[in-house]
Short mmCIF file of the C-alpha atoms (twelve columns), coordinates in Angstrom:
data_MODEL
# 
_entry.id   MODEL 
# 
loop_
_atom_site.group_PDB 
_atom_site.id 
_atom_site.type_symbol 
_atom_site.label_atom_id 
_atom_site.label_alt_id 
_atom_site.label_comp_id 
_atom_site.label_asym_id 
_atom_site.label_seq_id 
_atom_site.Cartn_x 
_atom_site.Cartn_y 
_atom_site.Cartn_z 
_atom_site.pdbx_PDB_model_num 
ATOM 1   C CA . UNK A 1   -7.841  2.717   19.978  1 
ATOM 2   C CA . UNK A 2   -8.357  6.491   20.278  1 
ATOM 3   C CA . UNK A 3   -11.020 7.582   17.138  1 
ATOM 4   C CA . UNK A 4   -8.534  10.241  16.245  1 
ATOM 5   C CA . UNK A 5   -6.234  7.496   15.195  1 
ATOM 6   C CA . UNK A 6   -8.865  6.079   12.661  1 
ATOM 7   C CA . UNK A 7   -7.570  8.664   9.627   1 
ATOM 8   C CA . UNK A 8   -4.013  7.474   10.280  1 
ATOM 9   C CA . UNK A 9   -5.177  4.095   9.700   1 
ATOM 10  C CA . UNK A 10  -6.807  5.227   6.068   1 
ATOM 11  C CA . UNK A 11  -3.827  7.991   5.527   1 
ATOM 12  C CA . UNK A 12  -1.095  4.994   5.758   1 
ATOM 13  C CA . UNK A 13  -2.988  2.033   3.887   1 
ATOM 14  C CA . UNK A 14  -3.985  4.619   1.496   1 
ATOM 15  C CA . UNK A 15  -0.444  6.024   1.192   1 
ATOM 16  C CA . UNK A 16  1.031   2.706   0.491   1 
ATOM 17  C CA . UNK A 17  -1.504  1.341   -1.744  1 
ATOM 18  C CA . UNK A 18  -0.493  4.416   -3.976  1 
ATOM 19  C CA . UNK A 19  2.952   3.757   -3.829  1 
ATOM 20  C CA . UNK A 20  2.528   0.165   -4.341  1 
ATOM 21  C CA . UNK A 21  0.832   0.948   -7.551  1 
ATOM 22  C CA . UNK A 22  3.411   3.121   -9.126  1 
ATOM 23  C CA . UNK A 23  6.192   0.749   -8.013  1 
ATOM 24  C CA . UNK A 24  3.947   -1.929  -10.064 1 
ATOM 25  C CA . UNK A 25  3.727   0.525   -12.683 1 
ATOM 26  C CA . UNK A 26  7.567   0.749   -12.714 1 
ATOM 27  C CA . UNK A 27  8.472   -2.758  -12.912 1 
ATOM 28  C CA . UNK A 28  5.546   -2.881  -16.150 1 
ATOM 29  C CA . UNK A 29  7.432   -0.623  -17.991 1 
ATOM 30  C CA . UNK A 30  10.483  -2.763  -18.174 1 
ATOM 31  C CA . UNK A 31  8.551   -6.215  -18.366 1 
ATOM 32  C CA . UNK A 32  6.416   -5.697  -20.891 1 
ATOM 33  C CA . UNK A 33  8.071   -5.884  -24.580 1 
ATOM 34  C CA . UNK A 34  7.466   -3.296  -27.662 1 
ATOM 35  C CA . UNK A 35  4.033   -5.584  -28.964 1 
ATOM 36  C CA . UNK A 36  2.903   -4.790  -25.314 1 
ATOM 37  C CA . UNK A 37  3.832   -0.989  -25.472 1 
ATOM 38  C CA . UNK A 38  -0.512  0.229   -26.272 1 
ATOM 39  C CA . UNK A 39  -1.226  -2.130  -23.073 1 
ATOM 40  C CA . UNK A 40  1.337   -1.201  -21.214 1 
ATOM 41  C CA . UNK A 41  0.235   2.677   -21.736 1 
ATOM 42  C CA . UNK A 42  -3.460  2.394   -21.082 1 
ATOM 43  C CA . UNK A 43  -1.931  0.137   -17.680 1 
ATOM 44  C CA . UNK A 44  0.060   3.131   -16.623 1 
ATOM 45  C CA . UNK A 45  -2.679  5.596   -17.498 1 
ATOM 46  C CA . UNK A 46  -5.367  3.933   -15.613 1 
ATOM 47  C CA . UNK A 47  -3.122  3.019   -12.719 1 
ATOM 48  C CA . UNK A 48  -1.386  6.398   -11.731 1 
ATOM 49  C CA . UNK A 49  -5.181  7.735   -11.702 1 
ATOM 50  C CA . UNK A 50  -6.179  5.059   -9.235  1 
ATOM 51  C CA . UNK A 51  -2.921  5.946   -7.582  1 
ATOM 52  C CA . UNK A 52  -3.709  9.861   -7.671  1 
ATOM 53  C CA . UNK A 53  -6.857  9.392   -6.274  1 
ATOM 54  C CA . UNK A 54  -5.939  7.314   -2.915  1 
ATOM 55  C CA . UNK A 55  -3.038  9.472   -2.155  1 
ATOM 56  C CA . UNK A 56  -5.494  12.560  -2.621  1 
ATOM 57  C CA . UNK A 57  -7.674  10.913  -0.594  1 
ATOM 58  C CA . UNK A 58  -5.329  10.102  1.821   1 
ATOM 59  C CA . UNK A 59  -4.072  13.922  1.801   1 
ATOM 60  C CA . UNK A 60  -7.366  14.958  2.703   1 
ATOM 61  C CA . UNK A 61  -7.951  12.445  5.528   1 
ATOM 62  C CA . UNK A 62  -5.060  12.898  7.117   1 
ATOM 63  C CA . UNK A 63  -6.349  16.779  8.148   1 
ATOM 64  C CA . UNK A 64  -8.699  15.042  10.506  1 
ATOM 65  C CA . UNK A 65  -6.066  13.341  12.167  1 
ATOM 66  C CA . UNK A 66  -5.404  17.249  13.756  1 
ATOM 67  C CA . UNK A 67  -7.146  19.419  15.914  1 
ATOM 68  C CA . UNK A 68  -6.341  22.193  14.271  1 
ATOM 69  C CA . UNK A 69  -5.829  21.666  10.596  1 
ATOM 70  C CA . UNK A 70  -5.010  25.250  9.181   1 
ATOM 71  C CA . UNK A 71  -1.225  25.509  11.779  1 
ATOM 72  C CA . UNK A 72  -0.493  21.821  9.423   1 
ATOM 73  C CA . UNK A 73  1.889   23.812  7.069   1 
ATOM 74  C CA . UNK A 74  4.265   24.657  10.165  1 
ATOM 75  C CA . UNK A 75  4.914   20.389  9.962   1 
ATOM 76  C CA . UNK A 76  7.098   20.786  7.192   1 
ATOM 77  C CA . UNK A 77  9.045   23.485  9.017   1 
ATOM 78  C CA . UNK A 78  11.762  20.552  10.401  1 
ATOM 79  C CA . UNK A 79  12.736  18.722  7.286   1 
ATOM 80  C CA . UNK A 80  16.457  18.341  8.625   1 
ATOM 81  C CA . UNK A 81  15.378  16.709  11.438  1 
ATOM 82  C CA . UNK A 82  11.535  15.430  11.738  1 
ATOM 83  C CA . UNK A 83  10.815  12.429  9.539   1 
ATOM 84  C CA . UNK A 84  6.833   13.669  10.108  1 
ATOM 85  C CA . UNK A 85  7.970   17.175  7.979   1 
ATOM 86  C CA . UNK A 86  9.545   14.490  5.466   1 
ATOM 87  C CA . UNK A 87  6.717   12.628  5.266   1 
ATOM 88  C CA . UNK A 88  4.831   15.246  4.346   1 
ATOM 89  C CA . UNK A 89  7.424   16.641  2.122   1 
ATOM 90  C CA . UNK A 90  7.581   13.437  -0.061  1 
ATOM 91  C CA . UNK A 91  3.583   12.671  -0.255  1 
ATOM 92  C CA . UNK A 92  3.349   16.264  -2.004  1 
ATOM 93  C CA . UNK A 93  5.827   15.444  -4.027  1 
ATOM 94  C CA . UNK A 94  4.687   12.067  -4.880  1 
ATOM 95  C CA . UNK A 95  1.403   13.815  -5.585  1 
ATOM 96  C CA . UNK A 96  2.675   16.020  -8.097  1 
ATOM 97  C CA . UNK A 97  4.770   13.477  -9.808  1 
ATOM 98  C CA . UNK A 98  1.701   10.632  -10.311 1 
ATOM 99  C CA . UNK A 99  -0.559  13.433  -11.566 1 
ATOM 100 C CA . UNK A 100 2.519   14.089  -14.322 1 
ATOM 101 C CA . UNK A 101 2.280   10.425  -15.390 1 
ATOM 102 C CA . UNK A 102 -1.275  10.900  -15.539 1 
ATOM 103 C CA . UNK A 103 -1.995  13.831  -17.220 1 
ATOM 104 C CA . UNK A 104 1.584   13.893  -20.112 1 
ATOM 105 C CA . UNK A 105 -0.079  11.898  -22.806 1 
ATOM 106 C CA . UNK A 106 1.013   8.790   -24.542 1 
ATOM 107 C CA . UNK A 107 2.704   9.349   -27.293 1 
ATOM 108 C CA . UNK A 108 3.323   12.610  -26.704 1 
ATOM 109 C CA . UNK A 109 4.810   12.359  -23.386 1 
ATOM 110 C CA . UNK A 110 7.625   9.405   -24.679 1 
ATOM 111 C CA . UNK A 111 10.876  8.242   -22.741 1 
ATOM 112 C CA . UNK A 112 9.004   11.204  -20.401 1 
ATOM 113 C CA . UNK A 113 5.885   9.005   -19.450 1 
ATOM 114 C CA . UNK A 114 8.389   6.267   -18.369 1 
ATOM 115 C CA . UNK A 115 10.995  8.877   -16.560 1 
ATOM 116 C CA . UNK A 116 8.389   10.087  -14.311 1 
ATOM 117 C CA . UNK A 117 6.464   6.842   -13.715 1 
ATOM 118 C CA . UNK A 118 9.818   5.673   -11.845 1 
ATOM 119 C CA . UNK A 119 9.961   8.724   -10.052 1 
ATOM 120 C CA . UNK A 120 6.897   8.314   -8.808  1 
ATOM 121 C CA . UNK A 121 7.653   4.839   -7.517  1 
ATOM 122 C CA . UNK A 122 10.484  5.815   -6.461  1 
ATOM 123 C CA . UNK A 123 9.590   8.381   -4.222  1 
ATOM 124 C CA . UNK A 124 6.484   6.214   -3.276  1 
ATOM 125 C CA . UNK A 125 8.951   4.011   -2.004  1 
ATOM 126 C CA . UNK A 126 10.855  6.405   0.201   1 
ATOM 127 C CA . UNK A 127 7.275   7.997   1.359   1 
ATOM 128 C CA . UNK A 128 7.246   4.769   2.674   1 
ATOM 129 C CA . UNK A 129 10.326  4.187   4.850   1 
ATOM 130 C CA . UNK A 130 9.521   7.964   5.996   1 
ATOM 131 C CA . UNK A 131 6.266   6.306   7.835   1 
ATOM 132 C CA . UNK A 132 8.375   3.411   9.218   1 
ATOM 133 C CA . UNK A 133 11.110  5.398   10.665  1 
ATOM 134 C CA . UNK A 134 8.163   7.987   11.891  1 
ATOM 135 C CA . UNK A 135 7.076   5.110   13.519  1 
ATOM 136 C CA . UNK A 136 10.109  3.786   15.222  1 
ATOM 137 C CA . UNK A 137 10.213  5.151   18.329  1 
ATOM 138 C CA . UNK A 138 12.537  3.956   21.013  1 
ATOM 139 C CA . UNK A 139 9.910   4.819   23.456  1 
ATOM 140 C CA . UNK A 140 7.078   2.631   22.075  1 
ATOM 141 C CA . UNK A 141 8.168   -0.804  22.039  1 
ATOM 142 C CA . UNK A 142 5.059   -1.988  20.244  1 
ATOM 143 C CA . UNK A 143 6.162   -0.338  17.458  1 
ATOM 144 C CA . UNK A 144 10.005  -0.005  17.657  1 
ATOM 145 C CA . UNK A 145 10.625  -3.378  16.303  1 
ATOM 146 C CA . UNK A 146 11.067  -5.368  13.080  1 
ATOM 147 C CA . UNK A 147 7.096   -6.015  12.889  1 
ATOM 148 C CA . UNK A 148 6.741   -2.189  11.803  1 
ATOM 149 C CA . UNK A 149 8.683   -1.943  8.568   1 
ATOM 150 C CA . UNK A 150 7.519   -5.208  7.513   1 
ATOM 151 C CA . UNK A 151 4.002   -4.670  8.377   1 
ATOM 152 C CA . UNK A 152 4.112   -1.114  6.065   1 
ATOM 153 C CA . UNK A 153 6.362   -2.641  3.400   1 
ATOM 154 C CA . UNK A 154 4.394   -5.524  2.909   1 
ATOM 155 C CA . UNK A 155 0.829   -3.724  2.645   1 
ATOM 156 C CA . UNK A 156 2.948   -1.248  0.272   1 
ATOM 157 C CA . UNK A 157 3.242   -4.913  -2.225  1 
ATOM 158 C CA . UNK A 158 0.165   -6.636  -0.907  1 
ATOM 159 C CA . UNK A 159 -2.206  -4.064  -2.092  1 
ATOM 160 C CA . UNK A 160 -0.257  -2.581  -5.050  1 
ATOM 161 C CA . UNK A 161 -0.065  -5.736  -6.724  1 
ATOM 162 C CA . UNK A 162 -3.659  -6.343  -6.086  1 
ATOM 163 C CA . UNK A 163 -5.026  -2.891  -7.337  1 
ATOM 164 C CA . UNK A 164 -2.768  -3.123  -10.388 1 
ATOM 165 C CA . UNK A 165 -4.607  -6.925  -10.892 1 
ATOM 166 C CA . UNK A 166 -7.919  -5.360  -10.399 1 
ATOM 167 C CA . UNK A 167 -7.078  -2.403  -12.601 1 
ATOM 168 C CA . UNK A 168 -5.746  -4.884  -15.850 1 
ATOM 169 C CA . UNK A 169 -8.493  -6.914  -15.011 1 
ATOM 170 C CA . UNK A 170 -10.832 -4.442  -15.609 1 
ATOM 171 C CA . UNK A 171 -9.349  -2.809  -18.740 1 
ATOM 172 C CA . UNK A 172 -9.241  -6.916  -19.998 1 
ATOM 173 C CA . UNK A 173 -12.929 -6.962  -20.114 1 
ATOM 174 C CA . UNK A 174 -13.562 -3.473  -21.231 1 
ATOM 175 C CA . UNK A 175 -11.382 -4.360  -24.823 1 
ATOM 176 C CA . UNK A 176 -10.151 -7.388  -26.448 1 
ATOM 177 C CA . UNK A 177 -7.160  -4.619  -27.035 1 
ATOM 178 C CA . UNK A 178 -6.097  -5.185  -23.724 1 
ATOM 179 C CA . UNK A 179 -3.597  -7.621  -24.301 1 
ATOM 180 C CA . UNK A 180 -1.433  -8.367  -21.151 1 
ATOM 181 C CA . UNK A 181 0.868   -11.105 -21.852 1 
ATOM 182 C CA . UNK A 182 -0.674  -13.845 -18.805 1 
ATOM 183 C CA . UNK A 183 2.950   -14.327 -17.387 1 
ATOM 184 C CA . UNK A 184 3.036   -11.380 -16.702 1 
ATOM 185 C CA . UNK A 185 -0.572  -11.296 -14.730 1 
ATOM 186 C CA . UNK A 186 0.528   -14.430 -12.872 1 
ATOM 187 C CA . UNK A 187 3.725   -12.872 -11.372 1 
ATOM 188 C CA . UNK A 188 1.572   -9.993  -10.043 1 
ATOM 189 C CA . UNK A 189 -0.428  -12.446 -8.836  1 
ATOM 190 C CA . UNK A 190 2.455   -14.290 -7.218  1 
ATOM 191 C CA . UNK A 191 3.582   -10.730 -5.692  1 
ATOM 192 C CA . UNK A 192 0.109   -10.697 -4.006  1 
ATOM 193 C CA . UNK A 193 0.740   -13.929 -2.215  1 
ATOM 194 C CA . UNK A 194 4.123   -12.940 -1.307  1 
ATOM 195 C CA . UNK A 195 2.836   -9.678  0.376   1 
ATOM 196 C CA . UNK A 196 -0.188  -11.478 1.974   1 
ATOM 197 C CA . UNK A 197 2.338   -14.265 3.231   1 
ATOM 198 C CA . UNK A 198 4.513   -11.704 4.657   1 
ATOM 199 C CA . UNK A 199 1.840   -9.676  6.585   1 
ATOM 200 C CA . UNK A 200 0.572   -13.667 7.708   1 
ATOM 201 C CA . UNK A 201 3.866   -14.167 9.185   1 
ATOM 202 C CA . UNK A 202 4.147   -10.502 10.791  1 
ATOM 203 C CA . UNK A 203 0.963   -11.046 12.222  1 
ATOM 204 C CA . UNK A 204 1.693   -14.445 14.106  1 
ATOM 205 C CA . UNK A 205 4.818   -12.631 15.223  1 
ATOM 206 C CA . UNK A 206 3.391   -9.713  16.849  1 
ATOM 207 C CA . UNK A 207 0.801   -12.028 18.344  1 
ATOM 208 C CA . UNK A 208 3.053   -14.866 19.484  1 
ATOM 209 C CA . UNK A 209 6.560   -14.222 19.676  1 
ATOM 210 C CA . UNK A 210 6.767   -10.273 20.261  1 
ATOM 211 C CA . UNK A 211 8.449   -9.542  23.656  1 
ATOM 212 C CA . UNK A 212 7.704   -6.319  24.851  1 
ATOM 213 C CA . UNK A 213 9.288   -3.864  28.038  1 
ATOM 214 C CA . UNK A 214 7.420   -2.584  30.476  1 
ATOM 215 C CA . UNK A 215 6.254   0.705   30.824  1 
ATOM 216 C CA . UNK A 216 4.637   3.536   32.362  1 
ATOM 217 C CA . UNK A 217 1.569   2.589   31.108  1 
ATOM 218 C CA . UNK A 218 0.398   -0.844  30.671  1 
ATOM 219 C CA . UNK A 219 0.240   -2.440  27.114  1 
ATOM 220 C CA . UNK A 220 -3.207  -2.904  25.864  1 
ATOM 221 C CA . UNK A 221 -4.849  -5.790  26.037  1 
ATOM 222 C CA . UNK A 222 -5.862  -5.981  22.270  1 
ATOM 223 C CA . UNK A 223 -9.115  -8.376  21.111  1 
ATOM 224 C CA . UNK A 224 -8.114  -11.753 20.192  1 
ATOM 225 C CA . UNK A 225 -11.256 -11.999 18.118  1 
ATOM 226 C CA . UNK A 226 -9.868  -9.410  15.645  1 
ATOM 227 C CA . UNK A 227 -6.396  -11.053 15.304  1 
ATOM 228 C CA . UNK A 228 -8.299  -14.100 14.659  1 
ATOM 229 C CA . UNK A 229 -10.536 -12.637 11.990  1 
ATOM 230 C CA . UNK A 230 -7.519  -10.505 10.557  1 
ATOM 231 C CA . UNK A 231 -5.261  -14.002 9.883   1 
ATOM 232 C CA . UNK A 232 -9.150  -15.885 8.611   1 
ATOM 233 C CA . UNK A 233 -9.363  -13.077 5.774   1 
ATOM 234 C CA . UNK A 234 -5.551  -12.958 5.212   1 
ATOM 235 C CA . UNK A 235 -5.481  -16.998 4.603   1 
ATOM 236 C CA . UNK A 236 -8.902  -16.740 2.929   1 
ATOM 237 C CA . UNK A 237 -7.786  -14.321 0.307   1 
ATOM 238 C CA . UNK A 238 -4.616  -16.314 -0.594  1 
ATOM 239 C CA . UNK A 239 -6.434  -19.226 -1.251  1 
ATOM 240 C CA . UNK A 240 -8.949  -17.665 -3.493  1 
ATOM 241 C CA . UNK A 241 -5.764  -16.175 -5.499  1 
ATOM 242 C CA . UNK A 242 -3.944  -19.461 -5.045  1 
ATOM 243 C CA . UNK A 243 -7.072  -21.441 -6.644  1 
ATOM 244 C CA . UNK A 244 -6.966  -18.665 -9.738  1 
ATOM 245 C CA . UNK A 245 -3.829  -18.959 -10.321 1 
ATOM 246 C CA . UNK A 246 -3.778  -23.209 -10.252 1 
ATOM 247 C CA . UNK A 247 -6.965  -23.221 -12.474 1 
ATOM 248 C CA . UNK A 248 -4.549  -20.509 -15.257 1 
ATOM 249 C CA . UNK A 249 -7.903  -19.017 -15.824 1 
ATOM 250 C CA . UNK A 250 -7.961  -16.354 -18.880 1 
ATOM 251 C CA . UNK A 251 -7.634  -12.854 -18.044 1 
ATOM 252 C CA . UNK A 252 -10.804 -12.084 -18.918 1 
ATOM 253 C CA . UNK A 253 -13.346 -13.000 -16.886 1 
ATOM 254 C CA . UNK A 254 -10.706 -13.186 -13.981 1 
ATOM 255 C CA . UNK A 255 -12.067 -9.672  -12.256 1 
ATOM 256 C CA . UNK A 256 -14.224 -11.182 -9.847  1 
ATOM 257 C CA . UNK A 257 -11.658 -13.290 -8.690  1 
ATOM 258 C CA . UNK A 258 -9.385  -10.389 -7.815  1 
ATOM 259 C CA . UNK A 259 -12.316 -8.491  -6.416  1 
ATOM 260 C CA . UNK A 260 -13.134 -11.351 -4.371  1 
ATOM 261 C CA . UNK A 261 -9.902  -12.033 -3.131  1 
ATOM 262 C CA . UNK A 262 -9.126  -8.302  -2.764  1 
ATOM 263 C CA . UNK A 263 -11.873 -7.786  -0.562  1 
ATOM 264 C CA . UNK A 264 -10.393 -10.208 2.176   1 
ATOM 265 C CA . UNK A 265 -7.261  -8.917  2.082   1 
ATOM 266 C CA . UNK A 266 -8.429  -4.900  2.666   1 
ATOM 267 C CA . UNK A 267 -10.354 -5.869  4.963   1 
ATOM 268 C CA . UNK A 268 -7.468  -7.791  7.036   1 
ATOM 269 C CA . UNK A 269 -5.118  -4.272  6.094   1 
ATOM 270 C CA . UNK A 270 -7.854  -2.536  8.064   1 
ATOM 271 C CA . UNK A 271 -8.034  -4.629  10.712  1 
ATOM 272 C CA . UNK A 272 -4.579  -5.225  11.459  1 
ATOM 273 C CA . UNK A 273 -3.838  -1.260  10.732  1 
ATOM 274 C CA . UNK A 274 -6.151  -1.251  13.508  1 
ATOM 275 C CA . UNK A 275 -4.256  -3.207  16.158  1 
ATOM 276 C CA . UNK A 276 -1.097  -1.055  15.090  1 
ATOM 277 C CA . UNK A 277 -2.167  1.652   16.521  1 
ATOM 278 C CA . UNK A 278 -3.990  0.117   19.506  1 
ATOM 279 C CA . UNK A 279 -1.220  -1.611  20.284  1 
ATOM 280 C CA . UNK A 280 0.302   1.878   21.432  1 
ATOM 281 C CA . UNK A 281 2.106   2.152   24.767  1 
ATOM 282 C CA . UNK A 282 5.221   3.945   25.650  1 
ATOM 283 C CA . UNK A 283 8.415   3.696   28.188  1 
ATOM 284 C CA . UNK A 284 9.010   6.436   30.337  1 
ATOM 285 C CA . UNK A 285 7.107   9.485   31.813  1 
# 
């Protein structure tokens, strides 16, 4: 893989990680009930920072993705026809709308804190599908396909669930106040599986069962090693959240689990980000 391509690997997982946090923020504000409301606000609070701080992050990367940083604005010069001038249309905007949620206090803000916190998802969400269909290009086959949107979509649940875990797992052992009802806990957990199962099965796809054209330029022959280690970390991390889960372990006390687990699955994201764009190869001249 070209090095340039390295910040678009930490601009997308970034980018969807944020999004995947305010879409879990979202679905908290209509799950948890009234006697959950202080939680549920400290939750929302502590997540759209976490998600304002990767999508800042991922703003600031993705200037080294271009040679020349300062002509970036004239991107956003297409919006009626470039999904690249959309993407970069929506992240802003997705920006400005988690710091909102972040920054309008609780109880101040009211229905407002809850308004803006599904904005923010979702336009998360539809920063999303911008990077799939910037992605789907006729012309590269490796990417053209169903693998793409499922790979993005899936890292977009995989990794929001699991920050949001981390993040209530963390505010669990900081105060006894912290009281997030453990059905509630276990479904995000469940969403973690379902993302990691999903990115399992898009894996063995693209490694098995993808049939690509031939082109002007041969496809890459990618490392089987790192396919191999991208599935080990994948599988290892679901059975470290599976084994939680079984064991209904309190919330407290239940960080390093997440952490652990966490860790296996970020570093699979980064790895199989990685083949995504080393897999590139296009049809044509």
């Amino acid at each position: 893989m070209n090095s340039n391509e390295w910040p678009l690997v930490f601009f997308t997982l970034f980018s969807q990680a944020s999004a995947g946090i305010m879409l879990i923020a979202t679905l908290m504000l209509f799950l948890l009930k009234e006697d959950g409301h202080a939680a549920g606000a400290e939750f929302r609070r502590t997540a759209a920072l976490l998600a304002l701080g990767l999508i800042g992050l991922a703003l600031m990367i993705s200037f080294l993705h271009l040679s020349r940083p300062h002509a970036s604005v004239y991107a956003m010069s297409n919006l009626g026809a470039s999904w690249l001038s959309r993407e970069i249309i929506l992240a802003g905007v997705f920006f400005f709308l988690t710091a909102l949620v972040y920054l309008v206090p609780e109880p101040a803000g009211g229905k407002w804190t809850g308004a803006l916190t599904i904005a923010s998802g979702f336009v998360g969400l539809i920063l999303v599908y911008s990077m799939v269909r910037l992605y789907m290009i006729p012309t590269v086959p490796a990417w053209n396909n169903p693998s793409t949107p499922t790979a993005f979509f899936s890292s977009t649940l995989l990794l929001g669930a699991l920050a949001s875990l981390v993040v209530i797992g963390a505010l669990a052992n900081r105060s006894v106040q912290a009281d997030f009802p453990q059905n509630l806990v276990r479904l995000l957990a469940i969403l973690v599986l379902a993302g990691a199962l999903f990115q399992l099965g898009n894996t063995l796809f693209v490694w098995f069962g993808q049939t690509l054209a031939e082109g002007s330029f041969p496809a890459p022959e990618l490392p089987v090693m790192i396919r191999v280690i991208q599935i080990v970390l994948l599988v290892a991390g679901m059975a470290i959240m599976a084994s939680w889960y079984s064991r209904n372990l309190p919330l407290q006390g239940s960080l390093a689990w997440f952490l652990i687990a966490g860790t296996g699955f970020i570093l699979a994201e980064l790895l199989g980000r990685f083949l995504f764009y080393a897999s590139y190869y296009r049809l044509g001249i």
